[in-house]
PADREN-683303 format. One record per atom (N, C-alpha, C): chain; y, z, x; residue number from 1; atom name; residue in one letter. Coordinates in steps of 0.2 Angstrom, whole numbers. Example, Ala and Ser with C-alpha at 12.3 -4.5 7.8 and 13.67 -1.06 7.14 Angstrom:
% PADREN-683303
['A', [-28, 39, 66], 1, 'N', 'a'];
['A', [-22, 39, 62], 1, 'CA', 'a'];
['A', [-16, 39, 66], 1, 'C', 'a'];
['A', [-11, 35, 64], 2, 'N', 's'];
['A', [-5, 36, 68], 2, 'CA', 's'];
['A', [0, 39, 64], 2, 'C', 's'];
***
This chain:
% PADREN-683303
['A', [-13, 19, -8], 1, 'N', 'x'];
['A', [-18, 23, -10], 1, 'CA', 'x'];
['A', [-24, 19, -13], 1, 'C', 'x'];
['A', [-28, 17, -10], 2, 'N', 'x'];
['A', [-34, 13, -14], 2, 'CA', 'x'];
['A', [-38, 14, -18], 2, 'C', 'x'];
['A', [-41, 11, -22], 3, 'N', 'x'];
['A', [-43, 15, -30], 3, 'CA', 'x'];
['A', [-47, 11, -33], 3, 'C', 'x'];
['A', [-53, 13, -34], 4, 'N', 'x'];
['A', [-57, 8, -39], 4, 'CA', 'x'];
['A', [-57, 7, -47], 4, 'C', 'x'];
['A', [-58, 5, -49], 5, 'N', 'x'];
['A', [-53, 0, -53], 5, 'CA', 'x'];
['A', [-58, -3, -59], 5, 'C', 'x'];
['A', [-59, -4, -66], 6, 'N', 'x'];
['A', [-66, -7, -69], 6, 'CA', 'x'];
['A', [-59, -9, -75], 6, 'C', 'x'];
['A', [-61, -11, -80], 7, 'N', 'x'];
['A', [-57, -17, -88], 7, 'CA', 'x'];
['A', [-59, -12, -91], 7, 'C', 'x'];
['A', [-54, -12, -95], 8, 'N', 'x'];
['A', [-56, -5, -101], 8, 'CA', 'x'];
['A', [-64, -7, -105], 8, 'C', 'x'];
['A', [-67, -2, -107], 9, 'N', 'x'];
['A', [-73, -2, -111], 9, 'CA', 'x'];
['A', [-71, 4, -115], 9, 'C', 'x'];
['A', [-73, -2, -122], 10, 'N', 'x'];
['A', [-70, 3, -127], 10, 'CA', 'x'];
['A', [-76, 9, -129], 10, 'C', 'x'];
['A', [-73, 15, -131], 11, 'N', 'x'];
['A', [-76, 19, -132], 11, 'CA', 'x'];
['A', [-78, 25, -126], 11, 'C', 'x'];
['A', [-77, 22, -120], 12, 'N', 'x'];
['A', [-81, 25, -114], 12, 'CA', 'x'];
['A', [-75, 32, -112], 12, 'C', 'x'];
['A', [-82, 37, -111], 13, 'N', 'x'];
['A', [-78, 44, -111], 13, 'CA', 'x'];
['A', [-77, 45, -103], 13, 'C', 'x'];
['A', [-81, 46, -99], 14, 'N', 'x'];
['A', [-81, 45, -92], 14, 'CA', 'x'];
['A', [-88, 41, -89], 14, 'C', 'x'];
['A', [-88, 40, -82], 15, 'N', 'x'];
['A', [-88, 35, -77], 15, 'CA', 'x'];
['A', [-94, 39, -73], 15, 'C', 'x'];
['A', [-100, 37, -71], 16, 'N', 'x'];
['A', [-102, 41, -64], 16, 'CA', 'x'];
['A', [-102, 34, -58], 16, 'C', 'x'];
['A', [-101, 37, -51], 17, 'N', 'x'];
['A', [-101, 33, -46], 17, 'CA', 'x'];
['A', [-106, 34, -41], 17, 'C', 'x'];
['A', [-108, 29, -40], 18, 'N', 'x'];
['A', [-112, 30, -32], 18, 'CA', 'x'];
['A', [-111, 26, -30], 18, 'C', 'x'];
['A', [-112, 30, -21], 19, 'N', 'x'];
['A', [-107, 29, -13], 19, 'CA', 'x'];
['A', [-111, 29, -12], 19, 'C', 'x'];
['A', [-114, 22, -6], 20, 'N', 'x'];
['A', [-121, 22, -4], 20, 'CA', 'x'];
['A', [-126, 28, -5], 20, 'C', 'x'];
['A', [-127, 26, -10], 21, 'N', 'x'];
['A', [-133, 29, -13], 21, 'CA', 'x'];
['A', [-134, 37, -18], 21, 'C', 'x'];
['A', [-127, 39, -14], 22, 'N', 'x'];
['A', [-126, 46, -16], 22, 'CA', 'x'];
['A', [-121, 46, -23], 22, 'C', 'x'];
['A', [-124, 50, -28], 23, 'N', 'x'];
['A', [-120, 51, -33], 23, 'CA', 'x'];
['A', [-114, 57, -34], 23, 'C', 'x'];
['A', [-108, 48, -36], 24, 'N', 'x'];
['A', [-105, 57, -35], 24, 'CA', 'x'];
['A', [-103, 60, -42], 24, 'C', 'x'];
['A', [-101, 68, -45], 25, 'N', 'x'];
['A', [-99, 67, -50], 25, 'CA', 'x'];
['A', [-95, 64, -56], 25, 'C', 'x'];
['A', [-97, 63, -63], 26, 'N', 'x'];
['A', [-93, 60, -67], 26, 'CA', 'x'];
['A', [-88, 60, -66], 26, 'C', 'x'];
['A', [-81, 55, -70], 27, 'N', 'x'];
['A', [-75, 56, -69], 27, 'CA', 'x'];
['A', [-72, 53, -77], 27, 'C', 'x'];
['A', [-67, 57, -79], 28, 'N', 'x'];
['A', [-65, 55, -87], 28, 'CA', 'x'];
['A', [-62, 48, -86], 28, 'C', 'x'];
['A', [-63, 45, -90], 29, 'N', 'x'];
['A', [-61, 36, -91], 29, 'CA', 'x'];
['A', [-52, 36, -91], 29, 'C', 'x'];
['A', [-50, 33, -93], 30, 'N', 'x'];
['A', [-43, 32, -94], 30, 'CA', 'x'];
['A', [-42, 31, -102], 30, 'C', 'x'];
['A', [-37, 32, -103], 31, 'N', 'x'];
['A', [-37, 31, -113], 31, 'CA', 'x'];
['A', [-39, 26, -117], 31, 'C', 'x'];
['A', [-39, 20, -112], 32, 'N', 'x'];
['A', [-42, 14, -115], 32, 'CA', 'x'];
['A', [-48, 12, -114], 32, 'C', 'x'];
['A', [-52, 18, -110], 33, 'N', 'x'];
['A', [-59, 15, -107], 33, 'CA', 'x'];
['A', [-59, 12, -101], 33, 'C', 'x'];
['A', [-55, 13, -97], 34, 'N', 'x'];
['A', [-53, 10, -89], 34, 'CA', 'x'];
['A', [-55, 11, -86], 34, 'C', 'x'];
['A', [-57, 12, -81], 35, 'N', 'x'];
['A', [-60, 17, -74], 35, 'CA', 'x'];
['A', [-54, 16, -67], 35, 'C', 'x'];
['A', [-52, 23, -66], 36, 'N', 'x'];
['A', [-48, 23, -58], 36, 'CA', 'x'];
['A', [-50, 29, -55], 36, 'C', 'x'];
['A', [-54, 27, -51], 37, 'N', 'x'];
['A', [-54, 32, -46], 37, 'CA', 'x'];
['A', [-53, 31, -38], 37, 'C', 'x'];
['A', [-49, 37, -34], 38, 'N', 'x'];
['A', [-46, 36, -28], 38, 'CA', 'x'];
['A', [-50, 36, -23], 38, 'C', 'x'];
['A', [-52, 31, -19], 39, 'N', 'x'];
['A', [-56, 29, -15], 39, 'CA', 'x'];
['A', [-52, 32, -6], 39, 'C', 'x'];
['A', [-46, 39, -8], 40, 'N', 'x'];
['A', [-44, 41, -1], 40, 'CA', 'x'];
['A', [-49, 45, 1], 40, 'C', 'x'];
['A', [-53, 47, 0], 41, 'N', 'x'];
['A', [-58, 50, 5], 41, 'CA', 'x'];
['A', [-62, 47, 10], 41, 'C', 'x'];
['A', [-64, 41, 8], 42, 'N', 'x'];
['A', [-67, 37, 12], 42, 'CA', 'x'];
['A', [-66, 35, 18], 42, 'C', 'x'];
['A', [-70, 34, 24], 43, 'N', 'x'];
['A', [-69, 36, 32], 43, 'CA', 'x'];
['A', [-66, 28, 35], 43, 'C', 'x'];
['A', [-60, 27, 37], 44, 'N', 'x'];
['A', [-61, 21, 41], 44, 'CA', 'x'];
['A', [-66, 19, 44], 44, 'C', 'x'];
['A', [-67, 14, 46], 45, 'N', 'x'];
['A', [-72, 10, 51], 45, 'CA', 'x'];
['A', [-80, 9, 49], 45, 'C', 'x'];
['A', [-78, 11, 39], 46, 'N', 'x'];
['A', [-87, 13, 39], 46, 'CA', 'x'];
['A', [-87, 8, 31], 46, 'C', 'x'];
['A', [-92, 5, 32], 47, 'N', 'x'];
['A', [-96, 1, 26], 47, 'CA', 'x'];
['A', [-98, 5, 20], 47, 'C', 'x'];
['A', [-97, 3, 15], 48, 'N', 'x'];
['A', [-98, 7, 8], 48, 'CA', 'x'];
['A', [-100, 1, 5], 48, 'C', 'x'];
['A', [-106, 5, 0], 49, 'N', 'x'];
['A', [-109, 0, -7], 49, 'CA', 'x'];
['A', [-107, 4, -12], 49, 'C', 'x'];
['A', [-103, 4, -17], 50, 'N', 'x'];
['A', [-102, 6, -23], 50, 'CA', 'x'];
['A', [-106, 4, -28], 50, 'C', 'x'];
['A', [-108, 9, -36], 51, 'N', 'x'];
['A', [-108, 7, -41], 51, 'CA', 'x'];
['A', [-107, 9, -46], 51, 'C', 'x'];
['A', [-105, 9, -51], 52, 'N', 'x'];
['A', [-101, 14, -58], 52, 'CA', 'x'];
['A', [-106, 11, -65], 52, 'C', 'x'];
['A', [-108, 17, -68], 53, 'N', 'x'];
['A', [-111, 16, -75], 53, 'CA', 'x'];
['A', [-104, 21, -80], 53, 'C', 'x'];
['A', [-104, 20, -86], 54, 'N', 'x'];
['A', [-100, 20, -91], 54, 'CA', 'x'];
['A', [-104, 25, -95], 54, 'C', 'x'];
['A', [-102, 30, -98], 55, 'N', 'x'];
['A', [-104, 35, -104], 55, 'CA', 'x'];
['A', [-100, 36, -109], 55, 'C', 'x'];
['A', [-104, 34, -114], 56, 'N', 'x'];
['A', [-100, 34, -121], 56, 'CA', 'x'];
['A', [-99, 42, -125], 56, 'C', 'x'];
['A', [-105, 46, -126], 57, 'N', 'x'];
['A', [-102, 53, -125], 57, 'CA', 'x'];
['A', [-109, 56, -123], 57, 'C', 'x'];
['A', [-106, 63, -124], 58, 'N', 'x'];
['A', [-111, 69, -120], 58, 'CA', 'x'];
['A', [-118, 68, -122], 58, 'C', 'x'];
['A', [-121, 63, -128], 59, 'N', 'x'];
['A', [-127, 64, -130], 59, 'CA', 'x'];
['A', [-132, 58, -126], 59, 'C', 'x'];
['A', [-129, 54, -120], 60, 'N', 'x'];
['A', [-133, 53, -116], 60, 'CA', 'x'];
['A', [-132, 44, -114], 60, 'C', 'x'];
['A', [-128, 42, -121], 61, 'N', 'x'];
['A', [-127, 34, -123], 61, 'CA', 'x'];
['A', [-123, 32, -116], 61, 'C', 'x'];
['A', [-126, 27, -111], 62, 'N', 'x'];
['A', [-124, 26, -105], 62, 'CA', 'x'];
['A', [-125, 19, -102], 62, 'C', 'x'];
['A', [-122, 14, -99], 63, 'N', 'x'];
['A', [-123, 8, -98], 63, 'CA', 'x'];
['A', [-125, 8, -92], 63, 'C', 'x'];
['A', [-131, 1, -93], 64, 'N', 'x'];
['A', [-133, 2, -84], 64, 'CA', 'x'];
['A', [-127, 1, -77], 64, 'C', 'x'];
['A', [-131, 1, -74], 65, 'N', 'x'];
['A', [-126, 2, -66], 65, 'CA', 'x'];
['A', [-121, -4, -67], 65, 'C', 'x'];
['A', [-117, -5, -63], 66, 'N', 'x'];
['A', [-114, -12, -63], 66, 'CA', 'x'];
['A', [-117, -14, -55], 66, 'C', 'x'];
['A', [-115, -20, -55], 67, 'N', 'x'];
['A', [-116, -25, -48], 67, 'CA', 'x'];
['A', [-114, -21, -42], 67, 'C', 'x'];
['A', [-117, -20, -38], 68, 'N', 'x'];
['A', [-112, -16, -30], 68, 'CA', 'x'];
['A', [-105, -19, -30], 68, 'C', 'x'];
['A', [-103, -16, -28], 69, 'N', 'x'];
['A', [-96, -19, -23], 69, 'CA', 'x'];
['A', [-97, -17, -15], 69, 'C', 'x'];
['A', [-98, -20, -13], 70, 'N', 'x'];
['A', [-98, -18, -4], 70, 'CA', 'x'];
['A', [-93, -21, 2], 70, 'C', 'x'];
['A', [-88, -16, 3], 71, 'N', 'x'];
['A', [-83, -16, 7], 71, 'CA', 'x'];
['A', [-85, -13, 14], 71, 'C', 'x'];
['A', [-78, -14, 20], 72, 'N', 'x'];
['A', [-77, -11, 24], 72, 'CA', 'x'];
['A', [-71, -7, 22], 72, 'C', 'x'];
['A', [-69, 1, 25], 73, 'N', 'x'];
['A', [-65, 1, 26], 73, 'CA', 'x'];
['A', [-61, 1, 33], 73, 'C', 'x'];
['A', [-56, -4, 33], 74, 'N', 'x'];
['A', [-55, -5, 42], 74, 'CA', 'x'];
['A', [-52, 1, 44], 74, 'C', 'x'];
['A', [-51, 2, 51], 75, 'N', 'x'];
['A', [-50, 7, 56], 75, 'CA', 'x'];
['A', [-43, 6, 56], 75, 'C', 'x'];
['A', [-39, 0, 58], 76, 'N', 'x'];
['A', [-34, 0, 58], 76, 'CA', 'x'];
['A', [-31, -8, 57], 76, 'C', 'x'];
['A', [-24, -10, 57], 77, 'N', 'x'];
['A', [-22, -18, 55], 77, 'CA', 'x'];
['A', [-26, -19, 64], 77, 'C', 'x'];
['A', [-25, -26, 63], 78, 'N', 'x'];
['A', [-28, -28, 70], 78, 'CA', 'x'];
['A', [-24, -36, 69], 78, 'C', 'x'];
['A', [-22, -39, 76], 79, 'N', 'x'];
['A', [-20, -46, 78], 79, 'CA', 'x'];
['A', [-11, -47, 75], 79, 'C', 'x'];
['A', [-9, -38, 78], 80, 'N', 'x'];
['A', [-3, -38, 77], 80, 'CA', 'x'];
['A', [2, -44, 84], 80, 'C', 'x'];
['A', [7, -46, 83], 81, 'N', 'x'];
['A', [9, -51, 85], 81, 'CA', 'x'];
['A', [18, -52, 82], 81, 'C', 'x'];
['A', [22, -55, 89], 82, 'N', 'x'];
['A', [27, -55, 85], 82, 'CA', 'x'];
['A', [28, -65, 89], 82, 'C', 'x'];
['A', [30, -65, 81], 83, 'N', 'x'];
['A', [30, -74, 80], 83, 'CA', 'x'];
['A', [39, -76, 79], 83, 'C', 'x'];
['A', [39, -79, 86], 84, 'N', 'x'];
['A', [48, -82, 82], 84, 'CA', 'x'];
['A', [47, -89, 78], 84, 'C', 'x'];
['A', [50, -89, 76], 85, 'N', 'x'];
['A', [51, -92, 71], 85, 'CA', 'x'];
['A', [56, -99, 73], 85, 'C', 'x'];
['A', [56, -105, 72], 86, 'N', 'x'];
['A', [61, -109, 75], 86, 'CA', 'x'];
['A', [68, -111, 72], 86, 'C', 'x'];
***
C-alpha cells in the first residue's frame, strides 16, 4: 500500500494535500506530528504533483506548501525475464 509520508513537526494537528492542483481534504497528523497518507486511490499510468502544508490548530497557524513531489504511478512491473544463473 503506498503512502505519503512527511518527519514528525512538532505540534502539527492535521495536514492538507494537493493532487495536481486539486485540494484534497485535511487529514489528522500522527501523534508525533508525522504525516501518512494512503496514496491507493491513485490511477496507474498517470503522473501526479503532490504537495502537503502543516496546521498547528483550528485558529488558522499553517506552514507554507512543501516542495512538489512528482511521480508516476506505473501501470504495471515491466522487463520481466527469467535469468539462469551459472
Amino acid at each position: 500500500m503506498p503512502r505519503l509520508v512527511c518527519d514528525p513537526q512538532e505540534g502539527v494537528k492535521y495536514y492538507e494535500i494537493e493532487v495536481n492542483g486539486t485540494l484534497a481534504t485535511g487529514f489528522p497528523a500522527n501523534g508525533d506530528g508525522s504525516a501518512s497518507y494512503s496514496l491507493d486511490s491513485l490511477t496507474p499510468g498517470v503522473s501526479y504533483e503532490l504537495r502537503l502544508r502543516a496546521f498547528w490548530d483550528e485558529g488558522g497557524g499553517k506552514s507554507l506548501w512543501s516542495d512538489p513531489l512528482t511521480f508516476g504511478v506505473p501501470l504495471a512491473p515491466t522487463g520481466l525475464k527469467v535469468v539462469w544463473d551459472d
